[in-house]
C-alpha positions as CSV (number, residue, x, y, z in Angstrom):
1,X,-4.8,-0.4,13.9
2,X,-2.5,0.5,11.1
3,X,-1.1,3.6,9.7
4,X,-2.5,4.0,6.3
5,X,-0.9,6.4,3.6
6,X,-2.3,9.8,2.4
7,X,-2.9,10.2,-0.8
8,X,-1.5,13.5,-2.5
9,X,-3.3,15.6,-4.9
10,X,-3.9,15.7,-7.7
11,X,-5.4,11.7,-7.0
12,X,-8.8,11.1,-8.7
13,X,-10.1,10.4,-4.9
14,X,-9.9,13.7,-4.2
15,X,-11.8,15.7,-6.3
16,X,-14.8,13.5,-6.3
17,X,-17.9,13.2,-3.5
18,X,-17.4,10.3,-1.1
19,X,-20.4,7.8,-1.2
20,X,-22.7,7.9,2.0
21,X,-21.8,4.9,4.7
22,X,-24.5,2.3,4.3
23,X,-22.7,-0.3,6.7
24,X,-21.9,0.2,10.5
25,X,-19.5,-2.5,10.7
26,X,-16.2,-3.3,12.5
27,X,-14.8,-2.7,9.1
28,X,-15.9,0.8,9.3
29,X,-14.5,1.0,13.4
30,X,-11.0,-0.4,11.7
31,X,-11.3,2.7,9.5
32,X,-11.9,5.3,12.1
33,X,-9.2,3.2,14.3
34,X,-6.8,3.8,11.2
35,X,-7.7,6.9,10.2
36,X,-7.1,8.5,13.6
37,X,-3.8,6.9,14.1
38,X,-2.6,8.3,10.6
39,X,-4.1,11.2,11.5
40,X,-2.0,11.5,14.7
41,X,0.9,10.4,12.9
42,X,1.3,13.0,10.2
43,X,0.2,15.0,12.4
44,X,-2.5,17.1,11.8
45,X,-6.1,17.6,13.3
46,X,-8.2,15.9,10.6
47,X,-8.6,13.3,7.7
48,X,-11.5,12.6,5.9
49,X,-11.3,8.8,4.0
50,X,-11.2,9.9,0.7
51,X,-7.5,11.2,1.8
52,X,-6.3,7.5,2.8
53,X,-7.9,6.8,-0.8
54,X,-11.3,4.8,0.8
55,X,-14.1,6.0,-0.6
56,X,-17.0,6.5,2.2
57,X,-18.2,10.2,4.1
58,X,-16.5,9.3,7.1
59,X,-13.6,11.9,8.7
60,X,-12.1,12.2,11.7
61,X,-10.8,15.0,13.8
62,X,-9.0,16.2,17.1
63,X,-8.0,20.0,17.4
64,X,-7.3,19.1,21.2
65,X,-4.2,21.5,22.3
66,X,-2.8,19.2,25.1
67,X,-1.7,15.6,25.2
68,X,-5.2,14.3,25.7
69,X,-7.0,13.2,22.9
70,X,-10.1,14.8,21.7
71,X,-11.1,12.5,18.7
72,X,-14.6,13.3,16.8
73,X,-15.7,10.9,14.3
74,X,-18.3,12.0,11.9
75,X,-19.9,9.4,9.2
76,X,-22.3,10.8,6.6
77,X,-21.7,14.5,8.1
78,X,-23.7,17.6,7.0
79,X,-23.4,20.8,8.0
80,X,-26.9,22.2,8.9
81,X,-26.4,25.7,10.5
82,X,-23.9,28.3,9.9
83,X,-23.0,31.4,11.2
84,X,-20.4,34.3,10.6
85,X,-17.2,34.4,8.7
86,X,-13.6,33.5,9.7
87,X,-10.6,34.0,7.4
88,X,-8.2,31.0,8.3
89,X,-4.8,30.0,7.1
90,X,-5.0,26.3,6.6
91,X,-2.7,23.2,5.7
92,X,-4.1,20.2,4.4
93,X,-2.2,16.5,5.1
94,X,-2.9,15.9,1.0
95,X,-1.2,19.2,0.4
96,X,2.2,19.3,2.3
97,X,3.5,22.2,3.4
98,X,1.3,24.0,1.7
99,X,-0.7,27.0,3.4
100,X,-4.4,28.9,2.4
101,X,-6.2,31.6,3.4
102,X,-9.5,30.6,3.6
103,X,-13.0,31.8,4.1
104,X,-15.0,30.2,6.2
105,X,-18.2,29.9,8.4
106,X,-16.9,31.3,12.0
107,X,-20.0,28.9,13.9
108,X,-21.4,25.7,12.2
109,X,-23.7,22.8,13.4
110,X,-23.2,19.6,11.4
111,X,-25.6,16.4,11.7
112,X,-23.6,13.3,11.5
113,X,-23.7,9.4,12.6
114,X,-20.9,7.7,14.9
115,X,-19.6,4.7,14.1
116,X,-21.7,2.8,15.6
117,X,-25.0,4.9,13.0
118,X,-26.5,7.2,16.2
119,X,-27.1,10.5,14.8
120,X,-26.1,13.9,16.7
121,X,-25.5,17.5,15.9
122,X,-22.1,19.4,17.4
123,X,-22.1,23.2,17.3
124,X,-18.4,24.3,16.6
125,X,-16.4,27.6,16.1
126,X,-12.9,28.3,15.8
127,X,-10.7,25.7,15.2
128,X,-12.8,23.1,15.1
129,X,-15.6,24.6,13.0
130,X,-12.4,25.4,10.5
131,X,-12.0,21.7,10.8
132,X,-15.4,20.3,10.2
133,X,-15.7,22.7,7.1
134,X,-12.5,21.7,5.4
135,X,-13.0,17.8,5.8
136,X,-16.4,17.7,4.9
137,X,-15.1,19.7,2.0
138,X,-12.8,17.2,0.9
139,X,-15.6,14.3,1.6
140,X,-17.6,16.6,-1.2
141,X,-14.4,16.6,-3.6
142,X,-13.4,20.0,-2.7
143,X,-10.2,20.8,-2.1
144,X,-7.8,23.8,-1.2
145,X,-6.9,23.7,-4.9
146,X,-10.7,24.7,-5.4
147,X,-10.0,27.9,-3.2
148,X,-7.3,29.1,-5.3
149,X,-7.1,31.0,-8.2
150,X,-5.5,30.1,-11.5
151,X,-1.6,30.9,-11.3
152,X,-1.6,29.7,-7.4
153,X,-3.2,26.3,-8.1
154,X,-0.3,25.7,-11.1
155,X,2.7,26.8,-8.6
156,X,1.1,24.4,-5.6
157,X,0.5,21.5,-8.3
158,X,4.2,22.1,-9.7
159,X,5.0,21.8,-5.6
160,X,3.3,18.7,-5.6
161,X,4.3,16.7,-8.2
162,X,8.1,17.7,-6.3
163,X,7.1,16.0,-3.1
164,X,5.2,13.5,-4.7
165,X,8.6,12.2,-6.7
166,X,10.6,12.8,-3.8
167,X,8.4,9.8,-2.2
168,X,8.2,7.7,-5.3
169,X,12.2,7.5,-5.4
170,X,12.3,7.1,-1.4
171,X,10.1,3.6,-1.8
């Protein structure tokens, strides 16, 4: 397992849809494997690949609030049912400390394989359902810059760019 970096926006990687997974391979379990542990590491509660610049519709996510791990791996995801609205302020690991109100779907369902190419559905709200929605966003190109208007998405790019230096010279 290796910690992999996340890639900030405004990286091509982001704003474009993820290709489906065609191959259940142990390449694609030392994704997951990675993913999670970067994922942990930052920390936050989800990464889709496209943010540790691979392009496939894989994410992960845990929104577990104790030590134990809750880990949910979803390849080729689609969400199939929704239900209700939610307004939720959310952070994004390719958008550092950086915060969005967001609309959002209060229940979903999503249809997804596991690593291994099983399908299942999950029903989700709160948190989670928050979750599944913003990474499967990002797996489509869609980003919090895409749920921003004008003015704000210059002022978090002009943010970005900061922190993105910052690293460059810290290499």
């Amino acid at each position: 397992m290796a910690i992999r970096e996340i890639v900030i926006y405004p990286a091509d990687i982001l704003k474009k849809k993820c290709l489906p997974v065609q191959k259940f391979d142990e390449e694609l379990k030392t994704l997951v494997e990675d993913m999670a542990e970067t994922m942990y590491a930052a920390p936050g509660v989800g990464l889709a690949a496209n943010q540790v610049d691979v392009d496939a519709q894989v994410c992960v996510i845990d929104v577990a609030e104790s030590e134990t791990s809750d880990l949910h791996v979803f390849v080729n995801p689609e969400i199939i049912i929704r239900d209700g609205e939610i307004e939720w302020e959310e952070g994004c690991l390719s958008f550092p400390d950086i915060l969005v109100n967001v609309h959002r779907s209060a229940k979903v369902t999503v249809r997804a394989q596991d690593a291994n190419g099983n399908f299942f559905d999950t029903e989700a709200e709160g948190l989670f359902a928050v979750a599944i929605q913003h990474e499967l966003d990002h797996l489509n190109g869609v980003t919090l810059a895409n749920k921003v208007g004008y003015l704000r998405k210059k002022m978090m790019l002009k943010e970005l760019m900061k922190i993105k230096n910052s690293r460059q010279r810290d290499k």
